[in-house]
C-alpha positions as CSV (number, residue, x, y, z in Angstrom):
1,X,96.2,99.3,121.0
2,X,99.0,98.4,118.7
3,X,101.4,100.5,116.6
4,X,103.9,99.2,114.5
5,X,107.5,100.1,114.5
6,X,108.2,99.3,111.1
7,X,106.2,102.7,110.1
8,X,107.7,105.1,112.8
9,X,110.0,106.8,110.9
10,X,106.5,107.7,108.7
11,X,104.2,109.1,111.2
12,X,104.3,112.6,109.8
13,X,103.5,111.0,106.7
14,X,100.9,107.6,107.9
15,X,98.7,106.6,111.1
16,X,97.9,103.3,111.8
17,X,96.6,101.6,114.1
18,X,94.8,97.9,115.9
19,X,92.1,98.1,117.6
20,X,91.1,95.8,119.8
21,X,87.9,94.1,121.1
22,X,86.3,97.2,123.1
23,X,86.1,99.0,120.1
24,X,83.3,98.9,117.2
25,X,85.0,98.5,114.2
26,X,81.9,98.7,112.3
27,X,81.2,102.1,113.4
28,X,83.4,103.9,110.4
29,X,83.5,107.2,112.0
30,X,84.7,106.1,115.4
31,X,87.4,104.7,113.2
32,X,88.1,107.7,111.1
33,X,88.2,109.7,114.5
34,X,90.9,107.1,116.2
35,X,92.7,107.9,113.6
36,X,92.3,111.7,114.0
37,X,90.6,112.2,110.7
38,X,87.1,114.1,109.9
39,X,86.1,110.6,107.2
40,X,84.8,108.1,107.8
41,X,86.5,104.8,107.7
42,X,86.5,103.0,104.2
43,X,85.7,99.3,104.3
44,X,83.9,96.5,102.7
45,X,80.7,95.6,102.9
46,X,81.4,92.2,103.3
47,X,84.8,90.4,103.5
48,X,85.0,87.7,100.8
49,X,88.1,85.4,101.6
50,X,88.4,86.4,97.5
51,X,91.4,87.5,95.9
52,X,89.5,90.8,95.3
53,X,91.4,94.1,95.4
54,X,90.0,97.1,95.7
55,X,91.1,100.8,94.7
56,X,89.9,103.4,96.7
57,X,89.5,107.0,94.7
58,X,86.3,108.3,96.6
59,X,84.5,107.7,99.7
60,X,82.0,105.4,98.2
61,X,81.9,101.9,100.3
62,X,83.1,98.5,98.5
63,X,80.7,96.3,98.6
64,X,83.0,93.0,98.6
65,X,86.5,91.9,98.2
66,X,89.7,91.5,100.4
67,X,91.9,94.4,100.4
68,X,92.1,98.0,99.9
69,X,94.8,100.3,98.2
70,X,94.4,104.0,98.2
71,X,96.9,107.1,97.8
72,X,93.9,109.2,99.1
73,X,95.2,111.4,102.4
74,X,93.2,111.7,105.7
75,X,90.8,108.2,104.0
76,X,91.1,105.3,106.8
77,X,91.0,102.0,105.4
78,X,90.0,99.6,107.8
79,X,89.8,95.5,107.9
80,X,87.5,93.2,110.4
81,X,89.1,90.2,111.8
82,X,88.6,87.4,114.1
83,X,92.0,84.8,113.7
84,X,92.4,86.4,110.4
85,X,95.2,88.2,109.3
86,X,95.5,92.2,108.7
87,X,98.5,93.2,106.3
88,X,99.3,96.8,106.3
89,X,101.2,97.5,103.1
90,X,103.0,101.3,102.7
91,X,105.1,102.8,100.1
92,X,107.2,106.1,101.2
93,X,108.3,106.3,98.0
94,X,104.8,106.6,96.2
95,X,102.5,107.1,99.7
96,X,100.4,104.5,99.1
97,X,98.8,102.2,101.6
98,X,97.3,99.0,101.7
99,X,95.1,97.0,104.1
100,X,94.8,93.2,103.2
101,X,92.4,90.9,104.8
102,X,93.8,87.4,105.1
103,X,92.8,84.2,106.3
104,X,93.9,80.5,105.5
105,X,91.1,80.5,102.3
106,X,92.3,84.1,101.1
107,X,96.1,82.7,101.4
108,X,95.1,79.9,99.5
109,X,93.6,82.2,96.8
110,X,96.9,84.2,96.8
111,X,95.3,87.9,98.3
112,X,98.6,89.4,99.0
113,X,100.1,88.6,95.4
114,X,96.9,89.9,94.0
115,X,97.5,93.3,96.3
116,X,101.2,93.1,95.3
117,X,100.8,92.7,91.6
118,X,97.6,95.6,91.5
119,X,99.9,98.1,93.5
120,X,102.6,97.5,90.9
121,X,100.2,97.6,87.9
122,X,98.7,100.6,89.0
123,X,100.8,103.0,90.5
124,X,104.3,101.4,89.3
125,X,105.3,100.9,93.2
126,X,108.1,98.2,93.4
127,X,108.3,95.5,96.4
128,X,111.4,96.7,97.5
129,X,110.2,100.1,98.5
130,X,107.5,98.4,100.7
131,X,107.2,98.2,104.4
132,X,104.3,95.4,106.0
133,X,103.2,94.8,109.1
134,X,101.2,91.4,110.2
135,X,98.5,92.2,112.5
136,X,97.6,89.6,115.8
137,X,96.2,86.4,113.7
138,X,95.8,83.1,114.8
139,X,99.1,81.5,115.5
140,X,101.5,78.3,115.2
141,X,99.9,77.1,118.5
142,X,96.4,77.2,117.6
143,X,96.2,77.1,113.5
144,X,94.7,73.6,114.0
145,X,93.1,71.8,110.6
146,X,90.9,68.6,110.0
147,X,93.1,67.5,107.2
148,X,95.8,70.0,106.4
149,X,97.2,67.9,103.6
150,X,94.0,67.3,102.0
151,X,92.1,71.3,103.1
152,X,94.8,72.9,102.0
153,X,97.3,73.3,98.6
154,X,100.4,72.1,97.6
155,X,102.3,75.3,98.1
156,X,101.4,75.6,101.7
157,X,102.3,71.8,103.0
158,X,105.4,72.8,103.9
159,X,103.9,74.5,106.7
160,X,101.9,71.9,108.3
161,X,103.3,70.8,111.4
162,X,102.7,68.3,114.0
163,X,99.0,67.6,115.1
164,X,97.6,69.2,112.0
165,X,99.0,72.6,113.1
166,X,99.6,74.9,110.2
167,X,101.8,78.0,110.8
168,X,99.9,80.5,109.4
169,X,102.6,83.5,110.4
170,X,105.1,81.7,108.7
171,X,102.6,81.3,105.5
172,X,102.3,85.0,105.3
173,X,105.5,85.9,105.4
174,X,106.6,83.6,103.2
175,X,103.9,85.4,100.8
176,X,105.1,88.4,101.4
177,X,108.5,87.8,100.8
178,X,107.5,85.9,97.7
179,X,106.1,89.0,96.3
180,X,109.7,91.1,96.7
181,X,108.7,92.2,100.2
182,X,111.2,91.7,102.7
183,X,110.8,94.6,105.3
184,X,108.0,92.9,107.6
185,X,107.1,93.2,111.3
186,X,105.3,90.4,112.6
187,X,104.5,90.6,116.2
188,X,103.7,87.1,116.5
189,X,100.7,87.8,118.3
190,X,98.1,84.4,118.4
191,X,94.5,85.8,118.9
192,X,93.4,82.6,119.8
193,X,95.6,81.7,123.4
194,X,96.0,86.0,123.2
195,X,98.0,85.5,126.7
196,X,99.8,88.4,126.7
197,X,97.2,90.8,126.0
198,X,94.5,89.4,128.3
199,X,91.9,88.8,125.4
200,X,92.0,92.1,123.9
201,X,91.2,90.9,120.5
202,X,88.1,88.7,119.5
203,X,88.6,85.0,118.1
204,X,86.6,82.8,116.5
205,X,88.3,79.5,117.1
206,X,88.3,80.6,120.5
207,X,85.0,82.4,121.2
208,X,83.1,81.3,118.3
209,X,80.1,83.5,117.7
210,X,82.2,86.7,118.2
211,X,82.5,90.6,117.4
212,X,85.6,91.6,115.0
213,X,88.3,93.5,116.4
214,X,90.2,95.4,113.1
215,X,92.8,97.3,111.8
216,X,93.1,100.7,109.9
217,X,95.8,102.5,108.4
218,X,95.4,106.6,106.3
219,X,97.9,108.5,104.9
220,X,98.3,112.5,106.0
């Protein structure tokens, strides 16, 4: 289990939290109970790689897109991923929370500038004001592509490196930051080699046909 230290000044206010491998984050209600809540998780029925955002008001489930706003309190909203990235967005100032699913394809469809820009539109929340946290993802060791130069856009060539390697931490960071966000924790945590943490999380460059580990994150 992770918790982030970016958001413990908040946690009479927020709880988040990873979970790893040995727990189902499909089952929504084991979620909303790791959490301490009485809900259900919220999540999407399917994960798109999309630049879909999605504004949670009820406890109705999403049936596709990429990340999840809500100012609802005691509503988990959870993410699955495998080498993907989980970005935990919160606002003290509004209490709003975001949970933003991003691989390489949503970072090529801009996800977290879409979940930026739909925060600001709707509830007037301004980058400055907003903490992130960058969940275990697959890292500068093992981000390795066919073709970088050819798979992936313009804008992210500057983060290929040798033998095809992209550095996907440094992508998203440089996303967030590019949207006004400059209060980021990234634990620089590869899910793929995972040696620190003994496999705890699930990868699909490593493991292939895999479970998802996941993230959640509810306001109190």
């Amino acid at each position: 289990m992770i918790e982030f230290k970016i958001f413990a000044p908040y946690t009479e206010r927020l709880r988040h939290r990873v979970f790893g491998r040995t727990t189902d984050i499909d089952n929504r209600n084991e979620i909303g109970k790791g959490l301490g809540s009485a809900h259900p998780a919220i999540s999407f029925e399917n994960q798109l790689h999309s630049a879909i955002v999605h504004i949670v008001e009820n406890q109705g489930i999403p049936l596709g897109g990429d990340a999840l706003i809500t100012q609802l309190p005691n509503i988990p909203i959870a993410i699955r991923i495998a080498d993907c990235a989980s970005i935990l967005l919160y606002d003290p100032v509004t209490h709003t929370a975001a949970n933003i699913h991003a691989g390489w394809r949503g970072m090529v469809k801009r996800i977290i500038a879409a979940t930026a820009e739909r925060m600001h539109t709707r509830f007037n929340i301004q980058p400055n004001n907003l903490l992130a946290a960058i969940s275990p993802m697959v890292g500068n060791c093992c981000s390795s592509f066919s073709d970088p130069y050819t798979e992936l856009p313009q804008h992210m060539h500057p983060f290929i490196r040798e033998n095809n390697i992209v550095d996907l931490w440094a992508v998203v960071e440089w996303q967030l930051r590019e949207q006004g966000i400059e209060q980021i924790e990234n634990p620089r945590i590869c899910t793929s080699c995972d040696h620190d943490t003994n496999k705890l999380f699930w990868s699909h460059r490593r493991d292939k046909n895999c479970g998802r580990f996941g993230t959640a994150i509810m306001l109190r």
